[in-house]
N, C-alpha and C positions, 0 to 999 in steps of 0.2 A: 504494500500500500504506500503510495505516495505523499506521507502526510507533511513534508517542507512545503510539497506545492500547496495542499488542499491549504495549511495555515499562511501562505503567502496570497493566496487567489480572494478568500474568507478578510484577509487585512486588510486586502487593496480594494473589497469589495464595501467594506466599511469605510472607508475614506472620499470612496463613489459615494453616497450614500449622504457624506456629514457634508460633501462640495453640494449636492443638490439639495440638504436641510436647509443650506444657507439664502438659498430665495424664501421662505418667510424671514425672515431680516425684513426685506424693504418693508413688507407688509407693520409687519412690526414700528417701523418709524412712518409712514404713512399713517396710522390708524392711531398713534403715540403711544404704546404699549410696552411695557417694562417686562420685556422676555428676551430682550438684545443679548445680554449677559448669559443667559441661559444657555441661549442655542449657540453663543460664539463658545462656552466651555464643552458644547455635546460635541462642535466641529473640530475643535481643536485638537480631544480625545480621540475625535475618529482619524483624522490624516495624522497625531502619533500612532494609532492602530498600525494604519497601512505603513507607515517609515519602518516601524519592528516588524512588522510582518517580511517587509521586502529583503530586511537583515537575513530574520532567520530563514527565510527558504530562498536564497541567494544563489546558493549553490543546489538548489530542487530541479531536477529534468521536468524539462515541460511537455512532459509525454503520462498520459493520463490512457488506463484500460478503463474495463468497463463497470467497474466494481471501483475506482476511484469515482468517476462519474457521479455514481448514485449517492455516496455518500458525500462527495463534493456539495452535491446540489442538496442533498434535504442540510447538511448542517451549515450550508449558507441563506437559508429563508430563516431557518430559526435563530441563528446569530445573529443576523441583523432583523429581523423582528425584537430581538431584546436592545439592541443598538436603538432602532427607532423608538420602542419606549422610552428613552430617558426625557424627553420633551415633556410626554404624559406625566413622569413623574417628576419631575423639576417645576413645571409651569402649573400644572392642572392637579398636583399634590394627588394623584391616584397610586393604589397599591400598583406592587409589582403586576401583580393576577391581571388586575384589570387592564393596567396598561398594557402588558403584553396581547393580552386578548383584544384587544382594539387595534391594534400593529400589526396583529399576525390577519385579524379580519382587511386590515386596510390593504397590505403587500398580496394575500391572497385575493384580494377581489370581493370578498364575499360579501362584507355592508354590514353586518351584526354589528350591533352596538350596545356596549355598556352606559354610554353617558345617556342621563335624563333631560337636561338644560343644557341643548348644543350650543345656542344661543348665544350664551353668557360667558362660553368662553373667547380668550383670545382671539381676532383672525387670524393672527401670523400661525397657531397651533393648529388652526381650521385648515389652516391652507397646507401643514405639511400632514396633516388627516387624510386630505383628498390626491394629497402629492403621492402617499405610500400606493392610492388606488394605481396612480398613474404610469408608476415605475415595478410594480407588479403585474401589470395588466399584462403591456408586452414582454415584461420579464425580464430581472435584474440580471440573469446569466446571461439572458439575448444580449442585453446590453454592454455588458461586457466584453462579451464575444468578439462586439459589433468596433468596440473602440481599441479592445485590444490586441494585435497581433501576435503577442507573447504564447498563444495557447497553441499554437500549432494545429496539426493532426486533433489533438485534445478537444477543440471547441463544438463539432458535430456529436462526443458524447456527451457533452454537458446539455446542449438543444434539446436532443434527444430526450434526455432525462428530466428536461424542463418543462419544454414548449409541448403544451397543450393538445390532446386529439393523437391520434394512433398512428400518424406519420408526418414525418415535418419535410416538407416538401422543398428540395432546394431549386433556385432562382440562378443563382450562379453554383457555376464549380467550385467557387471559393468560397466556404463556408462562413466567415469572418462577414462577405459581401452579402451572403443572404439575408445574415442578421442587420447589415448596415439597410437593406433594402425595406425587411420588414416594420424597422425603427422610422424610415422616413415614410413608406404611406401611412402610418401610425401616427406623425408627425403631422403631416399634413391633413389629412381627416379633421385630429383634433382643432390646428388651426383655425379650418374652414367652420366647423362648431363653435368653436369660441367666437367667430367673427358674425354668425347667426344668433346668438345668443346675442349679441349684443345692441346688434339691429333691433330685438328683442323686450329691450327697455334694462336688461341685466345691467349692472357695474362690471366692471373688468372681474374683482375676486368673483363676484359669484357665477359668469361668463368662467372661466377659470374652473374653479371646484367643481362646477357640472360638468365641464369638459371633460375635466380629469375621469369623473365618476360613472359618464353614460362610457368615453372611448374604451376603458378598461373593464367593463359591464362592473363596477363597482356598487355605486348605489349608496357612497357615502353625499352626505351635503349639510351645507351648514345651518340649515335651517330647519326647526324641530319639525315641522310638518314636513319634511323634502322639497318635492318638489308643488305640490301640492300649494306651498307656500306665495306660487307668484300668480297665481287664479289667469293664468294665460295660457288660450286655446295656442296661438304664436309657438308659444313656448314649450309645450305639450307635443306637440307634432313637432318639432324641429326634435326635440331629444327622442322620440317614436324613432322617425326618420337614422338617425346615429347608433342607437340602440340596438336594430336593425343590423345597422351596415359594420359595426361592432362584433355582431353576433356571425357575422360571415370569414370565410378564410382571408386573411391579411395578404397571403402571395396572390390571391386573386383581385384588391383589391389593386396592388404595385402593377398589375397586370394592365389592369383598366384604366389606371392614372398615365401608363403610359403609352396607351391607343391598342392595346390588344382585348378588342372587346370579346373576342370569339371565348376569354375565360370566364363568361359567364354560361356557357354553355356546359354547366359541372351539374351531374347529378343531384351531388347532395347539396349545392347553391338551390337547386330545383323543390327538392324533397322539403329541406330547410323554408323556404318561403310557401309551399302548400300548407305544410305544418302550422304556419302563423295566419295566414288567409283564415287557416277552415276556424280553427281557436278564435280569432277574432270574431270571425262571423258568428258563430255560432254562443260566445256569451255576449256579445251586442244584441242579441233577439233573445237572451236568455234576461238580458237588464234591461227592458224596454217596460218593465214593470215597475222599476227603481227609478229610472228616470224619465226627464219630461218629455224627450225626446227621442230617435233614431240618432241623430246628431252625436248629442249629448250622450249616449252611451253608445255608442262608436267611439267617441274620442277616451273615454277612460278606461271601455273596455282594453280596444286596442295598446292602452298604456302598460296597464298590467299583463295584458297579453304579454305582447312583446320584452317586459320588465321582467317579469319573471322565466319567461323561454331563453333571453340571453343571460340569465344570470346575473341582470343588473342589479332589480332591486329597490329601485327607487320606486316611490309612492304619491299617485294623486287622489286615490280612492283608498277608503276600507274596506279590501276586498272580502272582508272576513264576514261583513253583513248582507254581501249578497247570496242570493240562490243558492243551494246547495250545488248543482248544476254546476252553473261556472264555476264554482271553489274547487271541484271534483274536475274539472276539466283544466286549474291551475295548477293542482297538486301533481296531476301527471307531468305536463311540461316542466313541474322542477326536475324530473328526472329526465328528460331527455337534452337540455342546453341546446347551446349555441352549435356550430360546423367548427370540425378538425382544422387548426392552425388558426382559431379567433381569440379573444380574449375571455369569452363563455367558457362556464364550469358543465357539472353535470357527465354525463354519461357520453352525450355528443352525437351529431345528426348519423354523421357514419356510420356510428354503431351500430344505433338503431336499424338504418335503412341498411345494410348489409345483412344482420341477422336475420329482418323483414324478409329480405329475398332470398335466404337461404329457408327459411319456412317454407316459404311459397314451392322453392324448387324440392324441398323435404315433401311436401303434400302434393308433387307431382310423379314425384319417385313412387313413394306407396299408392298409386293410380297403376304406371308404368314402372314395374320393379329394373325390367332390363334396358329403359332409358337411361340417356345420360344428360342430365344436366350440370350445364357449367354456369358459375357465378359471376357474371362480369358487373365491372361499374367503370362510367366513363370509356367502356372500349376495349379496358383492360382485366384480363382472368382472373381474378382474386384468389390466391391459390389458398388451400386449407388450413397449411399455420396458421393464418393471418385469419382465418373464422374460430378458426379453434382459442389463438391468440385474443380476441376478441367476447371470444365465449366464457372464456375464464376471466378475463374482466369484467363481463356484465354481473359475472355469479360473484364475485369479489366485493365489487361496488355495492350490490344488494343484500350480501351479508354483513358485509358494513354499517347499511344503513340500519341494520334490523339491530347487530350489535351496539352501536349508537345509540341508540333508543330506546334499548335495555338498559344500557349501563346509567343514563339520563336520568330513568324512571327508579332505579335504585336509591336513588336522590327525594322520592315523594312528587316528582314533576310528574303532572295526571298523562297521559297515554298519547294524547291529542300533541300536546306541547310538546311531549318528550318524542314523537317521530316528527310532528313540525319542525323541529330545530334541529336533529339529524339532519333533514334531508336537507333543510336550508343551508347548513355548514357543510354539507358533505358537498354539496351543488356550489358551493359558491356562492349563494343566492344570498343568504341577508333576511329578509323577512321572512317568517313560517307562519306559523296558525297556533293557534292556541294562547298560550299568556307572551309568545314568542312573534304574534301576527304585527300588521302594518301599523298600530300605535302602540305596539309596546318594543318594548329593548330589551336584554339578557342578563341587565345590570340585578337584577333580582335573584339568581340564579346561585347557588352554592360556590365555593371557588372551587372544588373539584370538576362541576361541570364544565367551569369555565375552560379547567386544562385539558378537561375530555374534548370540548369542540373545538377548542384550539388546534388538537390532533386533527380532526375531523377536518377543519381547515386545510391546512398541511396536506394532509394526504387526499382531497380531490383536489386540491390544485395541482399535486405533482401525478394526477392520475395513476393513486394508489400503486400499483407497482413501486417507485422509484421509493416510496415512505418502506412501504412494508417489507423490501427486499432485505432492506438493511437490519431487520430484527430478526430475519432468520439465522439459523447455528451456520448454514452450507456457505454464509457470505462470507466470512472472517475464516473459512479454509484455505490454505491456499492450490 
């Protein structure tokens, strides 16, 4: 095991990390807020990090297998999730628990929230809240990948074991370049958001926090009611819109930004937008009883539609009082997410739509025992590993959840809450159901629970494999 590098990559990755704290600064003297001190003593701690980190793995080979990888990447989310805590606890006098649990909800995507009175905290700490969304969305190892040269060969397993969805599709030969490609239509997206937003009647911060929160399907925001908070149709459809195009693969989007539209011609880009269509549709005529209009429940339908199927998270409605119906048609989409290679958690459209098709061709077979069906998607054979591969993560994922929500309800959390909040942490999502739904927070919750879905955090965003590999006895053989 490589471990000069893993502690030299982990130091420099903390140093990334205290350089980009340092944008809540302006906010902090713009807004006149006495947290300067604060964050100049987290940065100054993080870039000595990386100085001693670069000492001691100085002379570390920058050749990483596939078992460095794994362990690279889960003990670089948890390090600096306890890095990024120290804000929490410096400025917002939160325990360790909580504050980790807010870092680790923030860097994962997922949106759960401890605090009760977002409000009344700082902006400078608001803004590196929705910052943690932004730089986990498209992924702190991407990003490293993307600016560093130094990993060599190394960089495609760390993606791998990072980036999102069942296979990470390269753009260039040059892996370093993939990362750089997928950071800049990520870049640009956001932008374009922020500059919508603003049109919008937003201020630049809160243009900003939501960008961070819809491009990363985050679903953090600085305002207690979300998004709920600016009563704008404008503004509701523009983050729909984002949410959206969030939830789609990122190399598809680099694709079309730079005149190759024929990438939208993907399957599961196809699959993916029926899925939201029919969902829409169908609790939009499901709330035409709750509200005054077709209109009018179209527009919030389709919010949580869409908020919930990417993993975002964020909230105009309480979906918890509507129809049984549509809640029942929410709960599913938190287990299915966003499309392979997006910033969306959950299970992922591939999955799904591949194992679909292998039913389909299973229920054709026992028709025609001595037919031969083959699996294709996009054109291309999907060969067996990769269902079987596949097959064992769906059953992983869902005994997950189920263990989650066991472990939850050990705690006295009623049944409802206690698989709410699995599948919300497990998905990435952020709001569930039960004391865990769209106006409550987690802050209630035992600190055991809190480290339990902190785990659950963790391990859907590195789509389980890459957490759980590292706790078995067979990894640490050599």
């Amino acid at each position: 095991m490589n471990y000069k590098f893993i502690v030299k990559f982990i130091s420099i990755l903390i140093a990334i990390t205290s350089l980009f704290m340092a944008s809540s600064i302006p906010f902090a003297l713009y807004y006149s807020e006495k947290t300067i001190p604060q964050f100049v003593i987290i940065i100054i701690l993080g870039i000595t990090a990386g100085m001693l980190g670069l000492v001691v793995g100085k002379d570390a080979p920058n050749r990483l297998n596939r078992k460095d990888g794994f362990l690279l990447v889960s003990l670089s989310w948890i390090v600096i999730s306890a890095f990024g805590s120290l804000p929490y606890i410096l400025i917002a006098h939160l325990s360790f628990t909580d504050a980790f649990f807010e870092t680790m909800s923030g860097f994962t995507t997922t949106g759960a929230s401890i605090l009760a009175n977002i409000e009344a905290l700082p902006k400078s700490l608001l803004f590196w809240r929705s910052l943690t969304h932004w730089l986990g969305g498209m992924g702190i190892i991407v990003l490293t990948v993307a600016i560093l040269p130094m990993l060599g060969i190394g960089g495609i397993k760390l993606i791998k074991a990072e980036a999102p969805g069942p296979s990470m599709e390269k753009i260039s030969p040059r892996i370093a370049e993939t990362a750089k490609y997928l950071w800049l239509a990520y870049v640009v997206l956001s932008a374009l958001e922020t500059v919508l937003l603003l049109l919008g009647g937003m201020n630049l911060f809160d243009a900003l926090t939501h960008t961070f929160g819809t491009m990363a399907t985050g679903g953090f925001s600085p305002k207690n009611s979300s998004v709920a908070y600016f009563h704008s149709s404008y503004i509701d459809w523009v983050i729909i819109i984002f949410m959206f195009i969030a939830g789609a693969n990122f190399s598809i989007h680099f694709r079309v930004l730079t005149g190759k539209f024929k990438a939208l011609n993907d399957e599961e880009l196809k699959a993916y937008a029926v899925i939201v269509l029919a969902a829409v549709l169908l609790v939009t005529l499901d709330n035409l009883s709750i509200y005054k209009n077709i209109f009018q429940s179209l527009r919030y339908s389709a919010f949580q539609v869409v908020s919930i199927m990417t993993t975002t998270g964020f909230v105009t409605a309480d979906y918890s009082k509507w129809n049984g119906f549509a809640k029942t048609i929410l709960f599913i989409l938190m287990f299915i997410g966003g499309c392979a290679g997006s910033t969306g958690g959950s299970i992922k459209v591939i999955r799904i739509y591949t194992l679909f098709k292998q039913a389909i061709n299973e229920l054709k077979y026992n028709i025609h025992p001595k037919g031969v069906f083959t699996l294709t998607i996009n054109g291309q054979i999907v060969r067996k590993n990769i269902i079987f591969s596949i097959s064992g993560f769906f059953f992983l994922y869902m005994a997950t959840f189920f263990i989650v929500a066991l472990l939850v309800s050990m705690f006295g959390v009623d049944i409802l809450t206690s698989l709410g909040a699995s599948a919300a942490t497990l998905g990435n999502i952020g709001p569930g159901f039960g004391k865990v739904g769209p106006v409550n927070n987690y802050a209630w919750l035992p600190s055991t629970v809190k480290w339990i879905l902190s785990t659950a955090m963790l391990a859907g965003r590195l789509e389980i494999y890459t957490v759980f590999v590292i706790i078995t006895p067979a990894f640490f053989r050599k």
